[in-house]
N, C-alpha and C positions, 0 to 999 in steps of 0.2 A: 493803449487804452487801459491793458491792466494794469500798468504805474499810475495813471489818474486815477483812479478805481481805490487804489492803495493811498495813493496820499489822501484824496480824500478822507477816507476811512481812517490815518492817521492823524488829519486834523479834527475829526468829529470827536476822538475822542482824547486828543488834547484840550480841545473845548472845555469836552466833559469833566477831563481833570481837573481843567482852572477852575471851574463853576463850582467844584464839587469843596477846593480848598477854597475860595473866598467864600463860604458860607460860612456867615456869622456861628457865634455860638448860641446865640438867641434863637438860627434856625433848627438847630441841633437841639435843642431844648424843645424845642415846636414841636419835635418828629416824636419824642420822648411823653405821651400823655399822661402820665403820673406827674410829670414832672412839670409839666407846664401845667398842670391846671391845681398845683399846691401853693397854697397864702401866705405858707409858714413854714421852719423848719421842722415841724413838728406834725408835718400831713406827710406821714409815710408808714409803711409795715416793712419792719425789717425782720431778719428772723435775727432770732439769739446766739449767741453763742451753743447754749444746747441745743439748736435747731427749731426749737419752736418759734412761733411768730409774735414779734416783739413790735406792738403799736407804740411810736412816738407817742401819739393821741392822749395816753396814758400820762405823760408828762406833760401836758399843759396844768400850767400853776405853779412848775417847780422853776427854778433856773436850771440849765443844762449846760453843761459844755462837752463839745464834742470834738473828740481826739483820733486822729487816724493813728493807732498806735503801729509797732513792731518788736519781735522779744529777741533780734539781732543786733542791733542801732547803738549810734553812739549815745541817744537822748533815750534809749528806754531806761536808766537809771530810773527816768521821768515818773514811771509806775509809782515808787513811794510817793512821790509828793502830791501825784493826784491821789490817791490812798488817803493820803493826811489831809489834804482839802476835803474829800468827800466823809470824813470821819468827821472834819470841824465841821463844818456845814450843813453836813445833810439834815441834821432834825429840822436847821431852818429853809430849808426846801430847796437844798441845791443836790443836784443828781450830774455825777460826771457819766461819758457816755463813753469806753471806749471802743474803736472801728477796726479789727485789724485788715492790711493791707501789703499786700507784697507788691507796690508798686517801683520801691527804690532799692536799688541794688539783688531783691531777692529777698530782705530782707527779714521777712515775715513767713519762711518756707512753709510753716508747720502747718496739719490740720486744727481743724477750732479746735477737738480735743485736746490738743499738743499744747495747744496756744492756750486753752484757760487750765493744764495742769500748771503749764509756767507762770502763768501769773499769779495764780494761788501757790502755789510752793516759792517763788522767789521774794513775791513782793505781796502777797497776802492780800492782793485785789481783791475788795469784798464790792466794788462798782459795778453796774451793769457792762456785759459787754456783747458785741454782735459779732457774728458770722464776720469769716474774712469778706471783705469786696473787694474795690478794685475803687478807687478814687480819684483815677484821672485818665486819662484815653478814651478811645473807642466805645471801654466796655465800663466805662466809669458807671457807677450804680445809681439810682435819682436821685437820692438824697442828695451826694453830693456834686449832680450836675447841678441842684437846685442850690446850695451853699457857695458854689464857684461861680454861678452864672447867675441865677437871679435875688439874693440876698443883699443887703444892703453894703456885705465887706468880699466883692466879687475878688476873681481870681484863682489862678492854678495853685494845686496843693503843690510847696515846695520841696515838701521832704516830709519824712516821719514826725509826729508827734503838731503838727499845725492843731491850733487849738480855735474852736467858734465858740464862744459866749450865747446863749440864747435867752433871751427873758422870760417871763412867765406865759406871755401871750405866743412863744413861739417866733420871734423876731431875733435876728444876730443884731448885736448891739455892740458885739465885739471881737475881735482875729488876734490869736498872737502864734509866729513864726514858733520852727519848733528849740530855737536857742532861746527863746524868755521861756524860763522855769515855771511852773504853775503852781510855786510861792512866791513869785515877783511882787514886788509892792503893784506895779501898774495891775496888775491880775486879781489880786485882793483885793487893790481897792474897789475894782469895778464888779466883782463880786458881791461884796458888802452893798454898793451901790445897787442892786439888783435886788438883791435882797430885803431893801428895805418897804 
């Protein structure tokens, strides 16, 4: 009797596991209410890199792109060129956004302090940047459960440096992997595009 007792109990909560992995990402998003009940990528409060709280909301009207960055990575060279984008652009209303993320390899160890003295001392990041998160798993942060799951260019963050285009109203309109540079002709052009 005690061995039925126990399988049972083992299949209840094998059940439990499979029901728990075939859950959509959609339901995972459901359970998350910041996250499912935002229109745009720009219905969020994240705090800043200095710790204050930093409303998207504030950027509606600008373009934005937003970059999981890291200051260990083969692609954080990446820092100057968004630099130079956000220096060509920004009078005309483009705002890059970077995220940092110790999601791949470790690669992001530092605290925010560490992380915005490196980016100001190596690469003269004068861009907005936010507190580390976490951009993919469990503890993924809602922004970008909302940018991978409900966005129009859905999907897992592949690595450091993934770039989202955002347009003025808050919509992705645009994704590039983190090997296209963000002086790409495909990334300017669609920049300019937004822009106009």
């Amino acid at each position: 009797m005690e061995r039925v007792r126990t399988l049972s109990a083992l299949a209840a909560a094998l059940l439990i596991v499979g029901l728990c992995s075939a859950c959509s990402d959609d339901d995972r998003l459901s359970s998350d209410p910041i996250s499912a009940a935002a229109t745009s990528a720009l219905d969020f409060t994240m705090t800043g890199i200095d710790g204050q709280p930093f409303a998207l909301t504030a950027l509606k009207g600008k373009v934005v792109m937003i970059v999981n960055v890291a200051s260990q990575c083969h692609f954080t060279p990446q820092y100057a060129a968004l630099e130079q984008l956000y220096q060509r652009y920004s009078a005309r209303g483009l705002v890059i956004l970077g995220v940092p993320a110790n999601n791949f390899f470790h690669q992001e160890p530092g605290t925010d302090l560490e992380i915005q003295r490196f980016c100001s001392s190596t690469y003269h990041v004068t861009f907005p940047m936010l507190a580390k998160v976490s951009v993919k798993g469990d503890d993924m942060c809602p922004l970008y459960r909302y940018l991978t799951i409900r966005s129009s260019k859905p999907g897992a963050i592949s690595w450091n440096f993934n770039k989202f285009l955002i347009d003025r109203s808050g919509q992705v309109i645009d994704r590039f992997g983190s090997s296209t540079d963000p002086d790409d002709a495909r990334v300017i052009a669609q920049i300019e595009k937004a822009l106009e």
